[in-house]
C-alpha positions in Angstrom: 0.0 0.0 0.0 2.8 2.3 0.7 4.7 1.5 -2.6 1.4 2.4 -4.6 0.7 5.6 -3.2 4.6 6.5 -3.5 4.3 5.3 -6.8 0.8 7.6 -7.8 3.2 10.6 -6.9 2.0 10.9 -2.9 4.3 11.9 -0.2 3.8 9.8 2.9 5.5 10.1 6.4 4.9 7.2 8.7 5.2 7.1 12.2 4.9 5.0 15.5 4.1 5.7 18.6 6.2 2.8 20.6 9.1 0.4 19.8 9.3 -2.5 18.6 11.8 -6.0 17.9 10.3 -7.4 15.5 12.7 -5.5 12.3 9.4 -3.1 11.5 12.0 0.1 11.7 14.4 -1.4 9.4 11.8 -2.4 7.1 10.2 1.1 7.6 13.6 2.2 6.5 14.0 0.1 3.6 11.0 1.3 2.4 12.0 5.3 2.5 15.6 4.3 1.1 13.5 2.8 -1.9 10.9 5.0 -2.3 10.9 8.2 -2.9 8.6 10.7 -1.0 8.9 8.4 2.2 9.8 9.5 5.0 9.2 8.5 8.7 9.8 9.2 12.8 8.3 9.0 15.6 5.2 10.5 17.8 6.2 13.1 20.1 5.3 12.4 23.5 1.3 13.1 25.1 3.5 15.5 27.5 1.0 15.4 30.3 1.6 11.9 32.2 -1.6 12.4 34.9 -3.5 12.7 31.7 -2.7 9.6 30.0 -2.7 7.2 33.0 -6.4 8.4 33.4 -7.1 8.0 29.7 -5.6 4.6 29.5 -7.5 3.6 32.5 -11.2 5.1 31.4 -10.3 3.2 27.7 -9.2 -0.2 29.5 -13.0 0.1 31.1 -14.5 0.9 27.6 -12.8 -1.6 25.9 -13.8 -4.3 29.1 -17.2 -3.3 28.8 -17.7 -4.7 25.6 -16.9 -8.0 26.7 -19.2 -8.0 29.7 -22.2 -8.9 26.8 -23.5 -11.8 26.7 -22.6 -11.9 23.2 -18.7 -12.7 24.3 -20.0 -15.8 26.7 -18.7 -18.2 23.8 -15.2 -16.2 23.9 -14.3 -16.4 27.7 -10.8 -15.7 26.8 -11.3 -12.6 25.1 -13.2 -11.3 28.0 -10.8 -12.4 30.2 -7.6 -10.9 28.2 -9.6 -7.8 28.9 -10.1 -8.2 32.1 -6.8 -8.8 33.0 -5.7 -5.2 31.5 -8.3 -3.5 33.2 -7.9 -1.5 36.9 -9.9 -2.7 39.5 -11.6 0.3 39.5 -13.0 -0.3 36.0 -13.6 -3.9 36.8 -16.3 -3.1 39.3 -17.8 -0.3 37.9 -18.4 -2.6 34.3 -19.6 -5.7 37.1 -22.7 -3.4 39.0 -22.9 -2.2 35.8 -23.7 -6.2 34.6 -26.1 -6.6 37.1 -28.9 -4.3 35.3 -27.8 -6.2 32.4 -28.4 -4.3 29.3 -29.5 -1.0 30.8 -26.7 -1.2 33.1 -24.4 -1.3 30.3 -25.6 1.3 28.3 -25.7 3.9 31.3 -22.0 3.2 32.4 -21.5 3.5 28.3 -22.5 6.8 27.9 -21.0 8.0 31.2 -17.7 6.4 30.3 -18.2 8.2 26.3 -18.5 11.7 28.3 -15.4 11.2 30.1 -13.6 10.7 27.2 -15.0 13.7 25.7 -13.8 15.6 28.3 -9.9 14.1 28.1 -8.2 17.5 26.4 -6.2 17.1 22.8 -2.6 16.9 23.7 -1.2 19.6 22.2 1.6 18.4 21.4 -0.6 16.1 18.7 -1.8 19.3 17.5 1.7 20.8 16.9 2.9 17.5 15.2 0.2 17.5 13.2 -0.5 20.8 12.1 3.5 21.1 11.1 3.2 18.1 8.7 -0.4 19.2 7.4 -1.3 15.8 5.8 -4.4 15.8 3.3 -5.4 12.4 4.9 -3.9 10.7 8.1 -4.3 7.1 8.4 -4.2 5.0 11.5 -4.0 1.7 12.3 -4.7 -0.8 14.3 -6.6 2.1 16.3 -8.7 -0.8 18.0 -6.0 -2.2 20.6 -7.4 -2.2 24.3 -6.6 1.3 25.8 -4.9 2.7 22.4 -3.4 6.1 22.6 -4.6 6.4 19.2 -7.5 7.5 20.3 -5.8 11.0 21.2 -4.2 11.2 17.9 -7.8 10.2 16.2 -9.1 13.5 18.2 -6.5 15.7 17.2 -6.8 15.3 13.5 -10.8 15.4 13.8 -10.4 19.4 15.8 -8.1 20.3 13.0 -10.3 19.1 10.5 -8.0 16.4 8.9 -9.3 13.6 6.9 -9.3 10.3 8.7 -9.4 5.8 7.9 -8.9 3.5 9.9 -7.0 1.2 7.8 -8.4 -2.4 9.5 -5.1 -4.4 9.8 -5.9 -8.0 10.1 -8.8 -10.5 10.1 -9.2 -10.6 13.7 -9.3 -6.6 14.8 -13.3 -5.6 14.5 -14.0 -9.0 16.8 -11.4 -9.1 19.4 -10.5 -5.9 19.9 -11.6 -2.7 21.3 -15.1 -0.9 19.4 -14.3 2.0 17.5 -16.0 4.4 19.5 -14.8 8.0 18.0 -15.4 7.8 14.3 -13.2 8.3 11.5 -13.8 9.4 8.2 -13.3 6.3 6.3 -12.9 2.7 7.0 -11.2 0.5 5.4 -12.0 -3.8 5.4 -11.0 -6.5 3.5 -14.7 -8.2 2.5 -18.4 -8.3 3.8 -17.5 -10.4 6.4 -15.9 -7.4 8.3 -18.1 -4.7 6.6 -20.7 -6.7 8.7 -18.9 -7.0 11.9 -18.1 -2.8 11.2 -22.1 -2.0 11.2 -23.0 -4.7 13.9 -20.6 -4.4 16.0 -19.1 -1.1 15.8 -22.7 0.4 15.0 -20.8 2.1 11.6 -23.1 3.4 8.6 -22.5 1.6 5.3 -21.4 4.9 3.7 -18.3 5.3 5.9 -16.6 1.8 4.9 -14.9 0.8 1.8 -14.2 -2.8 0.7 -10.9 -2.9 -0.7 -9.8 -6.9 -0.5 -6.9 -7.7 1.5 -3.4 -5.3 0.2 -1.5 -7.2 2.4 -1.7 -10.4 1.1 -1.1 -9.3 -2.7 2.5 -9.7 -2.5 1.6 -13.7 -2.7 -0.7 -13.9 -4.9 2.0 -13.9 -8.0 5.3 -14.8 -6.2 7.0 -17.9 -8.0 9.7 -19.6 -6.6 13.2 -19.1 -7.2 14.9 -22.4 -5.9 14.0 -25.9 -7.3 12.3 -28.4 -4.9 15.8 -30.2 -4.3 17.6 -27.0 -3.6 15.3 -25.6 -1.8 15.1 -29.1 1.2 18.6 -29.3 0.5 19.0 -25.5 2.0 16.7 -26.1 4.9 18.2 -29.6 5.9 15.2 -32.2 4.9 14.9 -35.0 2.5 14.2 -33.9 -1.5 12.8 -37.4 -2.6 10.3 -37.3 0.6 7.4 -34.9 0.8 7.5 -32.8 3.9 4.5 -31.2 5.7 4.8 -27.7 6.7 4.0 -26.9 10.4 2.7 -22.9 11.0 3.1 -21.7 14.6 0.9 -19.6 16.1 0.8 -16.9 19.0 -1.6 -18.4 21.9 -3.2 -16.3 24.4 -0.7 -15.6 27.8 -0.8 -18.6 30.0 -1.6 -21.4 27.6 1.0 -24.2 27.6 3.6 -23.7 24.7 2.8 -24.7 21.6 6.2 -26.5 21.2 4.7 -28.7 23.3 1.9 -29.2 21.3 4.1 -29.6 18.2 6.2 -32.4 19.4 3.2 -34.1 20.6 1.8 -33.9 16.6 5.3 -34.5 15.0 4.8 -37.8 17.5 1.3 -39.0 16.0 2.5 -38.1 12.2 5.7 -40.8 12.8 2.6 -43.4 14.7 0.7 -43.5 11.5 0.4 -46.5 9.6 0.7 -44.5 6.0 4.4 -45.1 5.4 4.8 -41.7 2.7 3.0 -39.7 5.5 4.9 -41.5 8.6 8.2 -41.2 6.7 7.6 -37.3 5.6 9.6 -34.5 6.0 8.4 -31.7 8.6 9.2 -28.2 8.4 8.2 -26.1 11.7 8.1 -22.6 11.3 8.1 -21.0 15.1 6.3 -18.3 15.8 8.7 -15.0 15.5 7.5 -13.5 19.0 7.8 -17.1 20.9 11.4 -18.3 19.5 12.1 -19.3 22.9 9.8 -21.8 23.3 11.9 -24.2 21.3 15.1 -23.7 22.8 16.6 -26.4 24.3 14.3 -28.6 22.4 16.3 -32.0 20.6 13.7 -33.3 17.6 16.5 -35.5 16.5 14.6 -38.9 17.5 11.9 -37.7 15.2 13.0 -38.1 12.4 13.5 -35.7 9.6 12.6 -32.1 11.3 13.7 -28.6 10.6 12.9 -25.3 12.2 13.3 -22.9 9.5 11.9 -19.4 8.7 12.3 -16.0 10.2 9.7 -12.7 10.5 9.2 -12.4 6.7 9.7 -8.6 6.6 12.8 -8.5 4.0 13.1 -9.8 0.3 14.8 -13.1 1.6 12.9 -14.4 4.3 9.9 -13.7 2.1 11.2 -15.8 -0.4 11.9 -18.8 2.1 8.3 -18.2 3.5 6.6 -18.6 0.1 8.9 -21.6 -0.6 8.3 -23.8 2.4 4.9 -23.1 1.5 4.7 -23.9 -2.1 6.9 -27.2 -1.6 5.0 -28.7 1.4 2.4 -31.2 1.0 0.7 -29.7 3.2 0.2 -26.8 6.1 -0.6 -27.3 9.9 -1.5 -25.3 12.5 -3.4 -24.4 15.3 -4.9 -20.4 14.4 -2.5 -18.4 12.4 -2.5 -15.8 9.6 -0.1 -18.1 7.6 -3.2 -20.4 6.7 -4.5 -17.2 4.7 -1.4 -17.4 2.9 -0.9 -21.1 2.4 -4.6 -20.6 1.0 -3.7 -18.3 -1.7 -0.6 -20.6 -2.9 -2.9 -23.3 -3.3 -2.3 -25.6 -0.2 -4.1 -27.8 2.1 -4.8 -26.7 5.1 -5.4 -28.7 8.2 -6.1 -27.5 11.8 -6.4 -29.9 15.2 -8.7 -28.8 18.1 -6.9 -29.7 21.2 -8.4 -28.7 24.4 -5.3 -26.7 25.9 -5.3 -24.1 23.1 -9.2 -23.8 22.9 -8.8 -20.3 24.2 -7.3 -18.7 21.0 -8.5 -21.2 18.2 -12.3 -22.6 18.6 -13.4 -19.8 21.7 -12.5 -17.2 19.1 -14.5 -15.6 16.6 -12.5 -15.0 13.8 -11.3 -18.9 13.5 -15.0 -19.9 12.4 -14.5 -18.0 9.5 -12.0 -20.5 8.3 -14.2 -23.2 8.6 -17.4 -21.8 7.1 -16.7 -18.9 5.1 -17.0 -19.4 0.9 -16.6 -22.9 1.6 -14.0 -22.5 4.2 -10.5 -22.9 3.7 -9.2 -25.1 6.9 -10.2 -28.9 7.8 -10.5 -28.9 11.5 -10.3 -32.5 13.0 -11.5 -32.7 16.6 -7.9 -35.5 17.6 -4.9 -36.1 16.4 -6.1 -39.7 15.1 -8.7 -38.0 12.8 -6.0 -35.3 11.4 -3.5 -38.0 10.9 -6.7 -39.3 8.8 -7.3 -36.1 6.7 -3.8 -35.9 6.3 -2.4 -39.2 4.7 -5.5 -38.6 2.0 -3.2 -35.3 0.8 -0.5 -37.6 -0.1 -2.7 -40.3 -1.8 -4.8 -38.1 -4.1 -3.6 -34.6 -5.5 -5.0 -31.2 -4.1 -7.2 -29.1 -7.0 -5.5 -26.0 -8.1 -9.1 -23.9 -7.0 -9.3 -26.0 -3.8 -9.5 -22.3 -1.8 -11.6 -20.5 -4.7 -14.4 -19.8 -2.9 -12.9 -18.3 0.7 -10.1 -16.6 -1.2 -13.1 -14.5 -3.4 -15.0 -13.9 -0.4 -12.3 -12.9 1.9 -9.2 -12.2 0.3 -10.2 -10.8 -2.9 -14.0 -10.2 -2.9 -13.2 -8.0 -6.3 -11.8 -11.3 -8.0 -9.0 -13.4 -8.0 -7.6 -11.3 -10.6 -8.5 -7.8 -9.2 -5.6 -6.8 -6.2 -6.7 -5.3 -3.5 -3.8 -2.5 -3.2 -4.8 -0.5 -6.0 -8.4 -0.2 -4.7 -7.8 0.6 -1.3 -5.3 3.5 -2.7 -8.4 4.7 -5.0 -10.3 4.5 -1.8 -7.8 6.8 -0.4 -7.9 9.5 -3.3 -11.4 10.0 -3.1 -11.4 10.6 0.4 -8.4 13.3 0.1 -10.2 14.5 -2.7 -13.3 15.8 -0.4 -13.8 19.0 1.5 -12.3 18.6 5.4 -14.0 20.8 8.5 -12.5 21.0 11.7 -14.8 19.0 14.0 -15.8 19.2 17.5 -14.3 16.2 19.5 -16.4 17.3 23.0 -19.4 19.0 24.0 -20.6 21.3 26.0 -21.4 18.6 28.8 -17.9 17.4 28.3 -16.1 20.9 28.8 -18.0 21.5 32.2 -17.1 17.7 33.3 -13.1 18.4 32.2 -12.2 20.0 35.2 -13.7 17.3 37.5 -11.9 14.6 35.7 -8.4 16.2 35.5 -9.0 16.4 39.3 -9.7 12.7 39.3 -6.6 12.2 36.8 -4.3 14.0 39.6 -6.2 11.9 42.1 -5.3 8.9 40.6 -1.8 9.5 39.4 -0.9 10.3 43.3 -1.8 7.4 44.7 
């Protein structure tokens, strides 16, 4: 998305508003040194401290709050993430609230919405912003639990800047925080989160664009560069065997490792009594944020097992992503953005259900889309014996080139396999920019009076 708006002739700045590790700044910088008109930095600080503790806090309850419906019973992990972020303060107030169930909840919803109007603009937003003077400022995610996006969302709508809220992934309108001050524009990949942006985030139709997912265009015409034999020779596996490709995943905090989980499927592939599949090759690809879970780990009395792969944010460990997907017989996992990718290089894709990772596979909501949307695109086996099952058909009986046709159209590329979704969005983006801005007002007049009571309760709370 950033190349094509470079390429139209925009000037972009990007910037973040904490750190990382994961190699986003040097791809950031790779991306300015490449294309011109890029440029990026950092947010300046909020400045007032008392401020945004009391912010975070009053968000943290928002955001808690929309777990407390009953809606969320069938996602206890979710609820409980939330929970687990929120002060105790916030907790109680959204529990009384609970007991006069829906009413309850509305009440401490608007009184929690006029609180927030009466948090004041940082000003130093205002300078930052007003200095670049951007025709369009796009955020995202925008919708994690407590974001200090929201302050930056508020200071581009009282200068009268055009806003979107670029949705980032397929999980961010159900198991986030609601979008609760509106932007100008937002974008989704498909009807599947158009829906979830009117329903859930009670958005009009006319302020969200389908664009298809940009992020995943990059794979839709990648071809490898290596042969099959160079490329198992490279990552240590047999070339005459097939190998299955094992995706990792990021479980919620305090679920057992997924290494764990891993061995204990590497175990039941080598019990099975279909020699090609008990004999395979396995690729594991861990999880970039939980590389330490397989340290110390020997797989040597498995049998032929590699981890290979790194974050895929540069040219080469792109290419070795795309690779162990188009080689492998097939792709594994528990919940992962990688079987969206394996779907669009034309894989199967297989998923077990075990009961220690229910959390953040089957008690999510964004995981039944892989199993029911246009078709679905994973084969979920309930134990290990079934997938062992699902999985030694792959290797008798070839996969169908359109095998994931009908969830890639619906959620990947709604437009058409053919039609990228990057170009769209970046239309999307013109035609916003290309409308009339007014400054608009971010808090009321019941907000203003209420501001000096809250910054006494920000002090308050800050002293303690």
């Amino acid at each position: 998305m950033i190349t094509e708006l470079a390429v139209r002739g925009h000037v972009l700045h990007l910037v973040a508003d904490r750190p990382e590790s994961g190699g986003g700044i040097e791809m950031v910088g790779r991306l300015s040194d490449s294309c011109s008109g890029v440029t990026y930095g950092w947010m300046p600080q909020r400045g007032d401290m008392d401020w945004l503790a009391f912010a975070t806090g009053v968000r943290l309850t928002h955001d808690y709050l929309r777990y407390a419906t009953r809606f969320y019973d069938a996602a206890p992990r979710l609820r409980e993430r939330s929970r687990e972020r929120t002060p105790d303060l916030g907790v109680r107030l959204v529990s009384a609230a609970s007991r006069f169930g829906s009413f309850g909840i509305s009440c401490l919803r608007a009184a929690l919405d006029l609180v927030e109007e009466s948090i004041p603009v940082p000003s130093a937003y205002e300078s930052f912003l007003s200095e670049i003077a951007p025709d369009v400022v796009l955020l995202t995610p925008l919708v994690d639990l407590g974001s200090p996006q929201l302050d930056l969302l508020k200071a581009t709508r009282r200068l009268g800047l055009r806003t979107v809220l670029c949705v980032g992934s397929w999980d961010h309108l159900s198991s986030k925080a609601l979008i609760r001050i509106r932007p100008d524009l937002v974008t989704v990949w498909n009807e599947v989160q158009k829906r979830e942006a009117i329903e859930m985030h009670g958005l009009p139709d006319e302020m969200i664009a389908v664009t298809g997912a940009q992020c995943y265009d990059q794979w839709f015409d990648r071809q490898p560069i290596r042969d099959r034999v160079t490329f198992c020779t490279t990552v240590g596996l047999p070339a005459e065997r097939p190998f299955l490709l094992y995706v990792c995943s990021s479980p919620f905090r305090g679920e057992p490792p997924e290494a764990n989980y891993v061995c204990r499927w590497i175990q039941a592939i080598r019990a099975s009594t279909h020699e090609r599949l008990r004999t395979a090759g396995i690729l594991v690809r861990p999880h970039p944020s939980r590389l330490h879970e397989w340290e110390g780990r020997n797989l040597s009395a498995l049998g032929p097992v590699v981890l290979f792969g790194r974050n895929p944010i540069d040219d080469k460990a792109r290419q070795d992503y795309f690779e162990s997907l188009w080689y492998s017989a097939a792709v594994v996992g528990l919940n992962t953005s990688a079987f969206l990718e394996a779907g669009i290089v034309g894989k199967s894709i297989h998923a077990v259900c075990p009961q220690e990772h229910a959390a953040s596979q089957t008690g999510t909501l964004h995981f039944h889309y892989l199993l029911d949307v246009g078709g679905g695109l994973v084969r979920a086996a309930r134990t290990l014996d079934e997938h062992v099952q699902h999985v030694s058909r792959i290797l008798d009986v070839p996969v169908p080139s359109n095998v994931n046709r009908g969830f890639l159209e619906t959620f990947i590329r709604p437009g058409g396999l053919d039609v990228a979704a990057t170009p769209r969005f970046a239309d999307a983006i013109e035609a916003l920019a290309s409308q009339v801005a007014s400054p608009t007002c971010v808090s009321s007049w019941r907000g203003r009076m209420l501001a000096p009571l809250v910054g006494l309760a920000a002090g308050v709370r800050s002293s303690r």
